[in-house]
Each structure stands twice: as C-alpha cells, then as structure tokens.
CHARMM internal coordinates of N, CA and C (Angstrom, degrees):
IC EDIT
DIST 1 N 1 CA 1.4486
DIST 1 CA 1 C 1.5248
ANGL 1 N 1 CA 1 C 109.18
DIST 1 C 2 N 1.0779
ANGL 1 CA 1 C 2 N 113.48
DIHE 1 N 1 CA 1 C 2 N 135.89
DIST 2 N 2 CA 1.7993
ANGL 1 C 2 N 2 CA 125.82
DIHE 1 CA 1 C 2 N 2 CA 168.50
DIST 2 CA 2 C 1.3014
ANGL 2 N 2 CA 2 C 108.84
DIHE 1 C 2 N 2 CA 2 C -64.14
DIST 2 C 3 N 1.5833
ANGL 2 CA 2 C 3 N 98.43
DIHE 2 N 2 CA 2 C 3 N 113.51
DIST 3 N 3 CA 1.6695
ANGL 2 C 3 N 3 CA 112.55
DIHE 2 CA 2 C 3 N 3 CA -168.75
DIST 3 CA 3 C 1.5640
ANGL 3 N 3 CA 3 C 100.55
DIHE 2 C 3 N 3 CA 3 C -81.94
DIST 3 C 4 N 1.5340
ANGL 3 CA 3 C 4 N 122.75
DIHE 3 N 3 CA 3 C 4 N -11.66
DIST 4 N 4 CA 1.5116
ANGL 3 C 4 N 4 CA 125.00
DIHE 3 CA 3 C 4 N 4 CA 177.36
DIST 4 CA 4 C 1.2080
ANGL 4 N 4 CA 4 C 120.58
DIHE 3 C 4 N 4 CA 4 C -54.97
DIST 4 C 5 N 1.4389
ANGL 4 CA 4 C 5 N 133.49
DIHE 4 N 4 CA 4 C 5 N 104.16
DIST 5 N 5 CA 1.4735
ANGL 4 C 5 N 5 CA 135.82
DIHE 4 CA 4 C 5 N 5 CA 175.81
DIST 5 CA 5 C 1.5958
ANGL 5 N 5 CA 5 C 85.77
DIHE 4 C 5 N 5 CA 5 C -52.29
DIST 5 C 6 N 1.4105
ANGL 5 CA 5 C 6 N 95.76
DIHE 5 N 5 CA 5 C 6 N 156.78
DIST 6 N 6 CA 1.6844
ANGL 5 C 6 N 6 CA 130.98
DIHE 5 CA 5 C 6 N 6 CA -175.73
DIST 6 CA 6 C 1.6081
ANGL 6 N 6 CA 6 C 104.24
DIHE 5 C 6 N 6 CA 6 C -131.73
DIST 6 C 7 N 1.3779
ANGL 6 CA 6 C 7 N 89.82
DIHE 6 N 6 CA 6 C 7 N 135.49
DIST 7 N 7 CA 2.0935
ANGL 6 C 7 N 7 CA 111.66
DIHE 6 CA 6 C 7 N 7 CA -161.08
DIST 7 CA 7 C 1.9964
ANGL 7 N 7 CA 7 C 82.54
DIHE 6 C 7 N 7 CA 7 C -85.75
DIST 7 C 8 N 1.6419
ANGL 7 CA 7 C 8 N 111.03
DIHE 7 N 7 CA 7 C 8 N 133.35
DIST 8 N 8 CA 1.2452
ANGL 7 C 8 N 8 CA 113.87
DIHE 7 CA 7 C 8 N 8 CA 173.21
DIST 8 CA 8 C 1.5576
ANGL 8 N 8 CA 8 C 81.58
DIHE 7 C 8 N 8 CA 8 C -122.20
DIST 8 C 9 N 1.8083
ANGL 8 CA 8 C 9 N 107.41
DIHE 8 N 8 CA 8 C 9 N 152.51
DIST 9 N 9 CA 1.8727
ANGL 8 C 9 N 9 CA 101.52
DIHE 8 CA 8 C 9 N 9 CA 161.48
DIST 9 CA 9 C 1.8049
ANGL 9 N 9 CA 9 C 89.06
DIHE 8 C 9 N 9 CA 9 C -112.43
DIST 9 C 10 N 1.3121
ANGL 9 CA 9 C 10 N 92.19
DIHE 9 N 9 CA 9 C 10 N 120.14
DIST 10 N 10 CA 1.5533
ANGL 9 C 10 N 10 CA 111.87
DIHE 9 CA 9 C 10 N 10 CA 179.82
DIST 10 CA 10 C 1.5485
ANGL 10 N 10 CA 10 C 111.10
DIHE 9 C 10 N 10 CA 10 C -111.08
DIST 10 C 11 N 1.6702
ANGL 10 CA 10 C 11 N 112.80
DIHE 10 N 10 CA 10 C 11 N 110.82
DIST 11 N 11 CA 1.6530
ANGL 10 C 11 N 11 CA 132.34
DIHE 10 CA 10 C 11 N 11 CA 178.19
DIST 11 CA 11 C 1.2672
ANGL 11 N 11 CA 11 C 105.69
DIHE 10 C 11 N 11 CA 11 C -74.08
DIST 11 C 12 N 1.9756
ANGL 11 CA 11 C 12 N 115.45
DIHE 11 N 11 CA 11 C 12 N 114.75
DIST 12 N 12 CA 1.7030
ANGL 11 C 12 N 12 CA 93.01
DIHE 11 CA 11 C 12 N 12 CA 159.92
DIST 12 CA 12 C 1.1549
ANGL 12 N 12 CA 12 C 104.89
DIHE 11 C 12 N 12 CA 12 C -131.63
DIST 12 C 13 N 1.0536
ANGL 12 CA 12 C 13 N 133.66
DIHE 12 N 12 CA 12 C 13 N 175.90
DIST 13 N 13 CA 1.7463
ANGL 12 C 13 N 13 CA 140.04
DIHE 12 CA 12 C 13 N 13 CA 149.94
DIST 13 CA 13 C 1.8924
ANGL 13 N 13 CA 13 C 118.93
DIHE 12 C 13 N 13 CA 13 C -41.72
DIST 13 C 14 N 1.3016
ANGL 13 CA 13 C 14 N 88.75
DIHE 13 N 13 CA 13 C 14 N 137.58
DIST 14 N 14 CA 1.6306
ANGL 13 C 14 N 14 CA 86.66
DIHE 13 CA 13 C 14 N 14 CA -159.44
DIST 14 CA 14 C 1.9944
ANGL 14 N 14 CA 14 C 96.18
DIHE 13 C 14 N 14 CA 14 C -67.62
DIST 14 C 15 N 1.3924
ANGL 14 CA 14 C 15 N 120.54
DIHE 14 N 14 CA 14 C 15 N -31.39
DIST 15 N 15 CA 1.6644
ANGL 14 C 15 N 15 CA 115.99
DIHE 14 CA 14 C 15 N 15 CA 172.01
DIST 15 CA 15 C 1.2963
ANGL 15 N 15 CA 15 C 109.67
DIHE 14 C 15 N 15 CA 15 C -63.90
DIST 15 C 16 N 1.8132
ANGL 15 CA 15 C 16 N 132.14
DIHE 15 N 15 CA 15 C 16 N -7.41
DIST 16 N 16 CA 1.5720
ANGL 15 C 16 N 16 CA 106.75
DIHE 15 CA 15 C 16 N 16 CA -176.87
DIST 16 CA 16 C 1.6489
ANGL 16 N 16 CA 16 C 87.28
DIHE 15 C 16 N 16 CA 16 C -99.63
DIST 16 C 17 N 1.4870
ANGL 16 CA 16 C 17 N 112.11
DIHE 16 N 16 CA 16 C 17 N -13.63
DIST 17 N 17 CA 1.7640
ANGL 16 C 17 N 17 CA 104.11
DIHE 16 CA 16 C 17 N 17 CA -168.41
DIST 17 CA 17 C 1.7381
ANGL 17 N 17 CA 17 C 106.72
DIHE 16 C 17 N 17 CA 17 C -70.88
DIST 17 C 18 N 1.5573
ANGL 17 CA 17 C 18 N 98.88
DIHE 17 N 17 CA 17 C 18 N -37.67
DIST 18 N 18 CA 1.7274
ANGL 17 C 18 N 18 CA 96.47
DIHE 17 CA 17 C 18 N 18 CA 170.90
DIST 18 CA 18 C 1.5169
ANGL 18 N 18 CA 18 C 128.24
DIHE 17 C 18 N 18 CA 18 C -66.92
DIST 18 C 19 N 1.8216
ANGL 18 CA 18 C 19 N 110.47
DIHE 18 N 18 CA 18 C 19 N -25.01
DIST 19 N 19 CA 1.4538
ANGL 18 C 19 N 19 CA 114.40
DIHE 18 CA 18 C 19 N 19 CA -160.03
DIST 19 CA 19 C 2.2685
ANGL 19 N 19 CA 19 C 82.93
DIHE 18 C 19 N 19 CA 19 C -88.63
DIST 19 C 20 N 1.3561
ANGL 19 CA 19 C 20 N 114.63
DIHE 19 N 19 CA 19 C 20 N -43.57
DIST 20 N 20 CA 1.6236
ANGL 19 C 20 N 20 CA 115.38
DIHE 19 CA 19 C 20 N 20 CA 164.10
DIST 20 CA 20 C 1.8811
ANGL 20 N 20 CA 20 C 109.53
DIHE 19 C 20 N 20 CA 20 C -43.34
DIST 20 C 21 N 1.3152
ANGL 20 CA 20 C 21 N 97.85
DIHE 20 N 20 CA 20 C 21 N -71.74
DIST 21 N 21 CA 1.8301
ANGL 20 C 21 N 21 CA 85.39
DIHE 20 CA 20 C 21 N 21 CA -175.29
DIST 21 CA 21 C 1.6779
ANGL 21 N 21 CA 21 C 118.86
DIHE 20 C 21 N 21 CA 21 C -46.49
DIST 21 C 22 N 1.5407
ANGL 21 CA 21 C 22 N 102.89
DIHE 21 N 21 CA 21 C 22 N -52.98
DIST 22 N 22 CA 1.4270
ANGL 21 C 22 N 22 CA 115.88
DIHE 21 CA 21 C 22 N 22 CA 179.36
DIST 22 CA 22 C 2.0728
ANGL 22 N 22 CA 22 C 104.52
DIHE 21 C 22 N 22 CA 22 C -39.48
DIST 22 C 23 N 0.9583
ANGL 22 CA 22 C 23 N 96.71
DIHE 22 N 22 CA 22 C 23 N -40.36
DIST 23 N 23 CA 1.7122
ANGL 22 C 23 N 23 CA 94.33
DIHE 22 CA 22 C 23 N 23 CA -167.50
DIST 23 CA 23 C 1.3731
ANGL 23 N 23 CA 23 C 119.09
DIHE 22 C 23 N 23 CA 23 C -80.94
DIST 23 C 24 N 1.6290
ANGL 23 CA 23 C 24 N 99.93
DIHE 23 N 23 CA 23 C 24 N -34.57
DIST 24 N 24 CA 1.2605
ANGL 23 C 24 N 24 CA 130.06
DIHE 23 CA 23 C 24 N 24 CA 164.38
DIST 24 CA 24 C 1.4027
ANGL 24 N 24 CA 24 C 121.62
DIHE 23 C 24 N 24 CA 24 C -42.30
DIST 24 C 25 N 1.3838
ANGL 24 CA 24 C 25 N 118.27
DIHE 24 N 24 CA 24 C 25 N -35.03
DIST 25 N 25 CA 1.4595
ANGL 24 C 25 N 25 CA 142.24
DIHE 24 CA 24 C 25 N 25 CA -160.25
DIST 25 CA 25 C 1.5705
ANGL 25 N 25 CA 25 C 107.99
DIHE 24 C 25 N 25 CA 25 C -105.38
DIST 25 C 26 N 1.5332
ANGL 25 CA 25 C 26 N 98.18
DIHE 25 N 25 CA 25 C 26 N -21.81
DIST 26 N 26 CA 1.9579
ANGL 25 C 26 N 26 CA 100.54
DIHE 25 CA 25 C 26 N 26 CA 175.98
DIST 26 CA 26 C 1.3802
ANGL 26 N 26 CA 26 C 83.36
DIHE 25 C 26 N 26 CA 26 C -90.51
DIST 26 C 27 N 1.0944
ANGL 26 CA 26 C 27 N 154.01
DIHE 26 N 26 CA 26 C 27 N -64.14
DIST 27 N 27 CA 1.1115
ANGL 26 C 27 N 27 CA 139.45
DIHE 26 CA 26 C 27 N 27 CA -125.84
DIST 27 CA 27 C 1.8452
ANGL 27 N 27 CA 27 C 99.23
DIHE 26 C 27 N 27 CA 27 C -116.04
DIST 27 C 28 N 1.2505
ANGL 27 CA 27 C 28 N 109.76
DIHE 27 N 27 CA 27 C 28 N 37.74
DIST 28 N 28 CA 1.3692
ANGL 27 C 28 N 28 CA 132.77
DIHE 27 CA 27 C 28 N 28 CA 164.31
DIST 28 CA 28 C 1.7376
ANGL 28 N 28 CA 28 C 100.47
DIHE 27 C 28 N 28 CA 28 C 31.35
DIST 28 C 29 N 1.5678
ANGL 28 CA 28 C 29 N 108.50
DIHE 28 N 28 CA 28 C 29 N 47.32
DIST 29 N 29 CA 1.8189
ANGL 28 C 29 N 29 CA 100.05
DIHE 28 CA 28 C 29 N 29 CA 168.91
DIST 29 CA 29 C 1.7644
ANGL 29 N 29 CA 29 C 98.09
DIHE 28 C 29 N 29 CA 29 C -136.31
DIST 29 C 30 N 1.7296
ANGL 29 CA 29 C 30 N 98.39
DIHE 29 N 29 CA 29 C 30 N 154.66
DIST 30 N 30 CA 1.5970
ANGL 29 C 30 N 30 CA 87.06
DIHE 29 CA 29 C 30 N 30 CA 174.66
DIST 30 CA 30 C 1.3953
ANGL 30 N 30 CA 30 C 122.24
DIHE 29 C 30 N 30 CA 30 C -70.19
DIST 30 C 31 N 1.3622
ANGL 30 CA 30 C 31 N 110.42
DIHE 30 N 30 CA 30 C 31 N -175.96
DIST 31 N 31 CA 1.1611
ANGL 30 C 31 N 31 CA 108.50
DIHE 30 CA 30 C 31 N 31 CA -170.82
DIST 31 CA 31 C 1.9326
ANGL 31 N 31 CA 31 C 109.97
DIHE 30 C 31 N 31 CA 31 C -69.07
DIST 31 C 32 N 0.8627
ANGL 31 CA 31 C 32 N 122.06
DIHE 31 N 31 CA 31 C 32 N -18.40
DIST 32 N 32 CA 1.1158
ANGL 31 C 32 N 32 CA 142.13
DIHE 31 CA 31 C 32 N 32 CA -173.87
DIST 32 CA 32 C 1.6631
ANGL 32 N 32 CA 32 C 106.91
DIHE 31 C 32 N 32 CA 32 C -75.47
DIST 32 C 33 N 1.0518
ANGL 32 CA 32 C 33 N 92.42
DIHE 32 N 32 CA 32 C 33 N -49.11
DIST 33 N 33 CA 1.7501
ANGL 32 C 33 N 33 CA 116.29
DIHE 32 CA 32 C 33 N 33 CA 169.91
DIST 33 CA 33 C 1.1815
ANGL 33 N 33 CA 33 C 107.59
DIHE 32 C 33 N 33 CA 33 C -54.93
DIST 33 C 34 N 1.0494
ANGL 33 CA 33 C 34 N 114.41
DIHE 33 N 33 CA 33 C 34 N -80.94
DIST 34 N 34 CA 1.7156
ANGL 33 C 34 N 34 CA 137.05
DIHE 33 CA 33 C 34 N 34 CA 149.34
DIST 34 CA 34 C 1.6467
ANGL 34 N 34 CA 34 C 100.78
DIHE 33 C 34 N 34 CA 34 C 10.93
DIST 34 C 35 N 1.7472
ANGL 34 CA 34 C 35 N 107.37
DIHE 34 N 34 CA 34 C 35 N -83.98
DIST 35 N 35 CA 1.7463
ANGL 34 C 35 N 35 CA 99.05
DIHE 34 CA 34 C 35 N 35 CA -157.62
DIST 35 CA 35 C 1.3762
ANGL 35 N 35 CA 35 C 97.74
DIHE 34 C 35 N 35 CA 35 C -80.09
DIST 35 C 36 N 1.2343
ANGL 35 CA 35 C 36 N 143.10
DIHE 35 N 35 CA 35 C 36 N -22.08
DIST 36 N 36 CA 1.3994
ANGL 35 C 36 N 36 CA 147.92
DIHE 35 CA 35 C 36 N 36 CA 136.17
DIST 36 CA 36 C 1.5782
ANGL 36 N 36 CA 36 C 115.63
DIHE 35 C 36 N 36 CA 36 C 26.39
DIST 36 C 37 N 1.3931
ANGL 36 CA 36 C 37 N 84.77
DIHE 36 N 36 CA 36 C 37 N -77.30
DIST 37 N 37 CA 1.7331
ANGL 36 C 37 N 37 CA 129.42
DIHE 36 CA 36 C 37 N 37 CA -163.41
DIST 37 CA 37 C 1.1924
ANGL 37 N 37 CA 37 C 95.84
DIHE 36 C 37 N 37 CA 37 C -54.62
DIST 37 C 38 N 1.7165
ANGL 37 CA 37 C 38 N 100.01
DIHE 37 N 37 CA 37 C 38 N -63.96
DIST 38 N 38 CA 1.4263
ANGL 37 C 38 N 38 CA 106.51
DIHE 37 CA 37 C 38 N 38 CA -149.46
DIST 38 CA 38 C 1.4437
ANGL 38 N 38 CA 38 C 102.31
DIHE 37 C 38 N 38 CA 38 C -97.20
DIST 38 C 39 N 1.1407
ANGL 38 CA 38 C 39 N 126.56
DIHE 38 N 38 CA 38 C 39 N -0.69
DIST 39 N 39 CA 1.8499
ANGL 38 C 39 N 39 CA 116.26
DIHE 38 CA 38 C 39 N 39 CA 162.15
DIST 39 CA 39 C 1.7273
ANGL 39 N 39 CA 39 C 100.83
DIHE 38 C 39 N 39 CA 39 C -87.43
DIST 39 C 40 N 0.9441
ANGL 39 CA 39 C 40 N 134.26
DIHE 39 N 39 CA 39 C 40 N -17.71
DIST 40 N 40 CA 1.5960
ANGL 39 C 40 N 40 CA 136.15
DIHE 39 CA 39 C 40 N 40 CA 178.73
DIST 40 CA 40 C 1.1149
ANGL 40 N 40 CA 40 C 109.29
DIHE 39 C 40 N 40 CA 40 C -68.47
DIST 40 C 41 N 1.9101
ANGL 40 CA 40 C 41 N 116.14
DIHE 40 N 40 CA 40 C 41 N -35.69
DIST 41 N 41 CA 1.7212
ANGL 40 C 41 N 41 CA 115.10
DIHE 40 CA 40 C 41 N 41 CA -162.24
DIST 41 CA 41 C 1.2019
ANGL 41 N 41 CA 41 C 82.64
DIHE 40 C 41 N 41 CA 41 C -72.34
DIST 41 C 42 N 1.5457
ANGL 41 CA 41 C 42 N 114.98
DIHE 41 N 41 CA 41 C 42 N -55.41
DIST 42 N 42 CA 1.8279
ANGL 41 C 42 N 42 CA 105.49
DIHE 41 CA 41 C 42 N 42 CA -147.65
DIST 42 CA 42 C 1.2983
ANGL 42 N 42 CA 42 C 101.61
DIHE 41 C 42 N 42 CA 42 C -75.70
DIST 42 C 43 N 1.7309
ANGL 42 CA 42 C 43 N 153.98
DIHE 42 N 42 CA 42 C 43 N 23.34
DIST 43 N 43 CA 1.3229
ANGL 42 C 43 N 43 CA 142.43
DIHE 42 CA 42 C 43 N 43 CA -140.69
DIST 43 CA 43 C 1.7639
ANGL 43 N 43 CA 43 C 54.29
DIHE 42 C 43 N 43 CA 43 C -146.66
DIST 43 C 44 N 1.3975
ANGL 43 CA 43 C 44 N 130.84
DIHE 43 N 43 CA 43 C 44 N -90.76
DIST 44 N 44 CA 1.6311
ANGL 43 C 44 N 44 CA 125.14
DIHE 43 CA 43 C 44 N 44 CA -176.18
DIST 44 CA 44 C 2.0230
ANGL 44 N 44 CA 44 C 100.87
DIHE 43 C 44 N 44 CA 44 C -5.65
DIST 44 C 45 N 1.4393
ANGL 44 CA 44 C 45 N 78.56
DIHE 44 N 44 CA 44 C 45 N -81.55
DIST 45 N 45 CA 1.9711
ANGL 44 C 45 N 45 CA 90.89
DIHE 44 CA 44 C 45 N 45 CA -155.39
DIST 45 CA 45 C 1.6008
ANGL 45 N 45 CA 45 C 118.05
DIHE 44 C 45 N 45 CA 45 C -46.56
DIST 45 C 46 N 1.2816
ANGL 45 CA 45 C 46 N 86.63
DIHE 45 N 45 CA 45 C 46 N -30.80
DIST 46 N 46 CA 1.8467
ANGL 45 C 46 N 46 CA 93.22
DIHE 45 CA 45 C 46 N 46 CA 165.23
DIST 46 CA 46 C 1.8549
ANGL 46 N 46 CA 46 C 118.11
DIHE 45 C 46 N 46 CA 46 C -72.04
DIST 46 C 47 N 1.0169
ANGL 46 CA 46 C 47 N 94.87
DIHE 46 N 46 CA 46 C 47 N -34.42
DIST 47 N 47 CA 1.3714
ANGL 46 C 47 N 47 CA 93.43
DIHE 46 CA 46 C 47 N 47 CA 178.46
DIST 47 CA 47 C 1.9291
ANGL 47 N 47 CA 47 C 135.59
DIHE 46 C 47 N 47 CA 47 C -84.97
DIST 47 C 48 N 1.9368
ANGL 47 CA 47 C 48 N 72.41
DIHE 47 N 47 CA 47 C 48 N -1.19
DIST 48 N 48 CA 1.7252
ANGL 47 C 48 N 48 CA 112.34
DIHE 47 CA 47 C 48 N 48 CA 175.35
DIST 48 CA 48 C 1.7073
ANGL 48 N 48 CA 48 C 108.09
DIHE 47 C 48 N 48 CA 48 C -82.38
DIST 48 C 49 N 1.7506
ANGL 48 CA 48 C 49 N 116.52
DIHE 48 N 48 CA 48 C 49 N -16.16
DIST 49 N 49 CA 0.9048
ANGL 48 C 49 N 49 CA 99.39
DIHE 48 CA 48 C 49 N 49 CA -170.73
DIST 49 CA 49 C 2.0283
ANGL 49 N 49 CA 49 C 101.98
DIHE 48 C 49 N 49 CA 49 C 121.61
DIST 49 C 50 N 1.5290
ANGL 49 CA 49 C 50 N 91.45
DIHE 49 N 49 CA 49 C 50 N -51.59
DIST 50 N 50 CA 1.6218
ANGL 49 C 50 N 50 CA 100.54
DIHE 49 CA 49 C 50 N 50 CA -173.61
DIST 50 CA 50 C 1.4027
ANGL 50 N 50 CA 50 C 122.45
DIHE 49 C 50 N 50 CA 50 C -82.27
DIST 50 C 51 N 1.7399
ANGL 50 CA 50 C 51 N 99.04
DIHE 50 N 50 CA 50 C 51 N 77.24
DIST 51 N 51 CA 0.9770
ANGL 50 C 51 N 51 CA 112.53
DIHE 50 CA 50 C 51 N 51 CA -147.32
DIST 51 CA 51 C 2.0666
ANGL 51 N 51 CA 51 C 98.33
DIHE 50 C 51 N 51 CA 51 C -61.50
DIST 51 C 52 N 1.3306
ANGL 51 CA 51 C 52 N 112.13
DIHE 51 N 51 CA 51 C 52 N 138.39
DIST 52 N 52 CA 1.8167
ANGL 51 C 52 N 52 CA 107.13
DIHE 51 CA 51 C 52 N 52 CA 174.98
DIST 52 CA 52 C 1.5279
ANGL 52 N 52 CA 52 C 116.12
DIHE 51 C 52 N 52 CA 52 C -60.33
DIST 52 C 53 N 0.9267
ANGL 52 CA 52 C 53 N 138.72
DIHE 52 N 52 CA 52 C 53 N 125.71
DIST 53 N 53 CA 1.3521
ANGL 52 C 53 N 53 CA 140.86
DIHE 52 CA 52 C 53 N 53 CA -135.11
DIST 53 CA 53 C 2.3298
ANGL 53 N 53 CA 53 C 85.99
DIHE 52 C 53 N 53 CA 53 C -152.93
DIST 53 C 54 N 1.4980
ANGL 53 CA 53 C 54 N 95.73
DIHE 53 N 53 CA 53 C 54 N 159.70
DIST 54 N 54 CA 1.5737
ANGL 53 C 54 N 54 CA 96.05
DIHE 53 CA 53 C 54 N 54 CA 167.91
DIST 54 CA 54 C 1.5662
ANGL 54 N 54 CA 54 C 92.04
DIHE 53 C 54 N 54 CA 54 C -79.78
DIST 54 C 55 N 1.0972
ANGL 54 CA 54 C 55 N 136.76
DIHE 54 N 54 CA 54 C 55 N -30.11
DIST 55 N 55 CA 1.6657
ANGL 54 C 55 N 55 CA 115.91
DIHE 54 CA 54 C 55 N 55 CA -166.79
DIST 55 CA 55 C 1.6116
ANGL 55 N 55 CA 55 C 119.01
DIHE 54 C 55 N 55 CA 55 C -82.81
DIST 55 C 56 N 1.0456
ANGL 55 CA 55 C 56 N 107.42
DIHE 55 N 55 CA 55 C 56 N 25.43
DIST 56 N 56 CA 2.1978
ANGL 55 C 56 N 56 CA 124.31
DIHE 55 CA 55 C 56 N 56 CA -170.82
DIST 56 CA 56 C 1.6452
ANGL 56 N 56 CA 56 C 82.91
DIHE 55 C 56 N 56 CA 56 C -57.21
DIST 56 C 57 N 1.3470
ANGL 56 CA 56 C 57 N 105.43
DIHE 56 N 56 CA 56 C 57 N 171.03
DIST 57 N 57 CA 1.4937
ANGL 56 C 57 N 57 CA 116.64
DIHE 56 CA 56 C 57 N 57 CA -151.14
DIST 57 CA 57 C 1.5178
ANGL 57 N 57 CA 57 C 91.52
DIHE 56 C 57 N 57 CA 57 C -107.36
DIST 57 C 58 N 1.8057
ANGL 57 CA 57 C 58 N 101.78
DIHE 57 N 57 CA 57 C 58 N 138.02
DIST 58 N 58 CA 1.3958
ANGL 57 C 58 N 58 CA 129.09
DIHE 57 CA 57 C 58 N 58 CA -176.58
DIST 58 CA 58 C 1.6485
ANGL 58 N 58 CA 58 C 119.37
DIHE 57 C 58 N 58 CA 58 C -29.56
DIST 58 C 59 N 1.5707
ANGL 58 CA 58 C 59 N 103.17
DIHE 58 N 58 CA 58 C 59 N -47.88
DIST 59 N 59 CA 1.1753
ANGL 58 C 59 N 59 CA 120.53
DIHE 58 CA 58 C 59 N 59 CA -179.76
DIST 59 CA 59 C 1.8952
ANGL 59 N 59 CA 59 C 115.99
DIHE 58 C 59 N 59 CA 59 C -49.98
DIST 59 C 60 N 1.3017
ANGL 59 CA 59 C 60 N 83.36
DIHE 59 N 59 CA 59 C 60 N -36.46
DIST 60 N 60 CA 2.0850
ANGL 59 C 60 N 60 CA 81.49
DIHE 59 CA 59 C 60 N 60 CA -177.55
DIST 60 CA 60 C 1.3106
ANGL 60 N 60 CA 60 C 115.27
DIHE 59 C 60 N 60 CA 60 C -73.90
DIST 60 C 61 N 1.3120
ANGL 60 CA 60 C 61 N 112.54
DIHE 60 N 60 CA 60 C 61 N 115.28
DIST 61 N 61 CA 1.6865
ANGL 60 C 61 N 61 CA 129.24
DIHE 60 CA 60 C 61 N 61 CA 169.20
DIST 61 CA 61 C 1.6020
ANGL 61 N 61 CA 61 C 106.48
DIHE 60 C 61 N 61 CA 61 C -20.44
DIST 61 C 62 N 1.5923
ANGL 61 CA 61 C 62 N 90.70
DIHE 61 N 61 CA 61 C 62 N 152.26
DIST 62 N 62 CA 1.6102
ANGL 61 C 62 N 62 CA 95.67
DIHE 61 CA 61 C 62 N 62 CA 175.25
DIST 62 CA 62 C 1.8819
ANGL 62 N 62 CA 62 C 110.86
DIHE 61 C 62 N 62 CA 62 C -68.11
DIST 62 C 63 N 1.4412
ANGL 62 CA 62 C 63 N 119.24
DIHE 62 N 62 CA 62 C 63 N -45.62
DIST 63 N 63 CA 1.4644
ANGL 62 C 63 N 63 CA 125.19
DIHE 62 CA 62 C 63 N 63 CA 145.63
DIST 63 CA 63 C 1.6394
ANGL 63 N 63 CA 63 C 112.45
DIHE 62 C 63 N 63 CA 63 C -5.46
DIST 63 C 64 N 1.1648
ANGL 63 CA 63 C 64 N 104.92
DIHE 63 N 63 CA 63 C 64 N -70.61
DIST 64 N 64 CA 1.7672
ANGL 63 C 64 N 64 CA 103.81
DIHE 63 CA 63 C 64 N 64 CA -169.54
DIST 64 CA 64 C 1.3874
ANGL 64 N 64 CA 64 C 96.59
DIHE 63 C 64 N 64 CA 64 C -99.10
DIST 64 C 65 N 1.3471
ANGL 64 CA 64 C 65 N 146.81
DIHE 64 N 64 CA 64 C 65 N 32.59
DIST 65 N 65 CA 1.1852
ANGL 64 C 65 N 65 CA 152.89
DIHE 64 CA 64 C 65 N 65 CA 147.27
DIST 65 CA 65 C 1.9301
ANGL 65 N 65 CA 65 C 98.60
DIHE 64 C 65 N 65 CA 65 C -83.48
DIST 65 C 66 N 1.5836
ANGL 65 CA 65 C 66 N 111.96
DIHE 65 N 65 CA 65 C 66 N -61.15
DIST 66 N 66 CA 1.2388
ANGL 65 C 66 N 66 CA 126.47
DIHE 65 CA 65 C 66 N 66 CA 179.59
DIST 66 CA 66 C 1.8254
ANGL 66 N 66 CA 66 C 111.93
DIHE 65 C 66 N 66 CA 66 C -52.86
DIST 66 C 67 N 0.9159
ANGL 66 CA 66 C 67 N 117.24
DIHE 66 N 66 CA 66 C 67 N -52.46
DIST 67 N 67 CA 1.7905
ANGL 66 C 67 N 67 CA 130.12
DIHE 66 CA 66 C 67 N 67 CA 168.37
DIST 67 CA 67 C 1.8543
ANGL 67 N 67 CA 67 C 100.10
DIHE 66 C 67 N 67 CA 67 C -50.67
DIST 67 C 68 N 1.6188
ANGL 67 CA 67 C 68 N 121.04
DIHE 67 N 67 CA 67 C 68 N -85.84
DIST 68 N 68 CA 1.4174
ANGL 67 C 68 N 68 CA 104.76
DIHE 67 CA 67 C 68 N 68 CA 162.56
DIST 68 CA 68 C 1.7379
ANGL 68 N 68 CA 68 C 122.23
DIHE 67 C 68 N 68 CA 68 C -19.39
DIST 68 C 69 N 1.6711
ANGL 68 CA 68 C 69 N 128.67
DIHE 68 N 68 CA 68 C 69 N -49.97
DIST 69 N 69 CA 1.0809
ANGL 68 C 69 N 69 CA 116.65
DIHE 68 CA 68 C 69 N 69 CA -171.29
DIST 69 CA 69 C 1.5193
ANGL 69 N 69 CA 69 C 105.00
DIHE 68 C 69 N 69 CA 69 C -57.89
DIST 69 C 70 N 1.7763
ANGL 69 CA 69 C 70 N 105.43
DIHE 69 N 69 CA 69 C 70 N -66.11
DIST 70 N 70 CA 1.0965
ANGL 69 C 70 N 70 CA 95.40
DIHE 69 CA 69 C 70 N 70 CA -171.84
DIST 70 CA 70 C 1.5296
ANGL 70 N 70 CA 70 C 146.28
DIHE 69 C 70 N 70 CA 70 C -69.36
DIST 70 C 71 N 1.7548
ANGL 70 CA 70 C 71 N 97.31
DIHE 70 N 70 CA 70 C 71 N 0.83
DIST 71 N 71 CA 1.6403
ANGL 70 C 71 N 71 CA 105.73
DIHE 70 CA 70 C 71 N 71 CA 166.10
DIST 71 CA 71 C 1.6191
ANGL 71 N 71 CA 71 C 102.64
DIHE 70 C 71 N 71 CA 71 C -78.31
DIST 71 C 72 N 1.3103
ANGL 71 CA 71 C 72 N 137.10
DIHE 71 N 71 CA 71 C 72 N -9.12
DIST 72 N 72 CA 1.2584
ANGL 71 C 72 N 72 CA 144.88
DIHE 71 CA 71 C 72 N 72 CA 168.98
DIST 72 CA 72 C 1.6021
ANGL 72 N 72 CA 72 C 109.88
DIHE 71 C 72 N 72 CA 72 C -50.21
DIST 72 C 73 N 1.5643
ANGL 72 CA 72 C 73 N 93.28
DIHE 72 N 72 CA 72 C 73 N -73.94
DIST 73 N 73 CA 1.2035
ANGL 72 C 73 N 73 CA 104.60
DIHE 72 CA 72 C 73 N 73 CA 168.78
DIST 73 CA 73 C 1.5918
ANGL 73 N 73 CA 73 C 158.19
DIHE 72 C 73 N 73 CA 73 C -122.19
DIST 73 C 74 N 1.4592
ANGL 73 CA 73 C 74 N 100.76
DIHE 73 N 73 CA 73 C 74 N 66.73
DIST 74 N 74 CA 1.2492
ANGL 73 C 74 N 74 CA 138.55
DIHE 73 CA 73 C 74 N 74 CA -171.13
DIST 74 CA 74 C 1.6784
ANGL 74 N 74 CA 74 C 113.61
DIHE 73 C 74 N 74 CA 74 C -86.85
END
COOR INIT
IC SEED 1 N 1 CA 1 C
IC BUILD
C-alpha cells in the first residue's frame, strides 16, 4: 500500500472548525491531526465488526458524529 498521505480539500462550517480545533488543542494534535484521528477510529471500529450505524452511542461528540458522516461519504 502507498504510505503517501493524499491532499483532500475538505468544506466545513466555521462552528464544527472551532468545536474540531477546540478538541484538537486538548488532545495536543493539529487540526489536521485532529480529523486524522478521528476518521481512522471509525475506519478501525468498522473494520472491528462495529459496523458505524446512525444509532453510535449518545456519548460521542457531535465532532465524531461529523468524521463518521464524512467517512460515510467519501
């Protein structure tokens, strides 16, 4: 597999780009880092079996609600 990251131009709303940096910044990665992370878990958990579904559990931020969308539709 081609270990070369690939340039996406990804559109969001300027309130999910602050509630992304904001989280980004606790968890000391850039923002870039950031959706990274969180399109990898759910690309992981699906491949765990857990498949991402609309019913994913209450607890997960609207952020990793938004990451699920867009591994949806990619």
């Amino acid at each position: 597999m081609d270990d070369k990251k690939k340039q996406i131009p990804l559109r969001i709303s300027a309130s999910l780009y602050g509630d992304l940096s904001s989280w980004a910044e606790d968890e000391f990665r850039s923002l870039n880092g950031q959706i990274e992370y969180l399109l990898t878990e759910c690309v992981r958990k699906r491949k765990k079996g857990g498949a991402v579904t609309d019913g994913i559990d209450e607890d997960i931020s609207a952020a990793a609600r938004i990451a699920v969308y867009i591994w949806r539709y990619l």
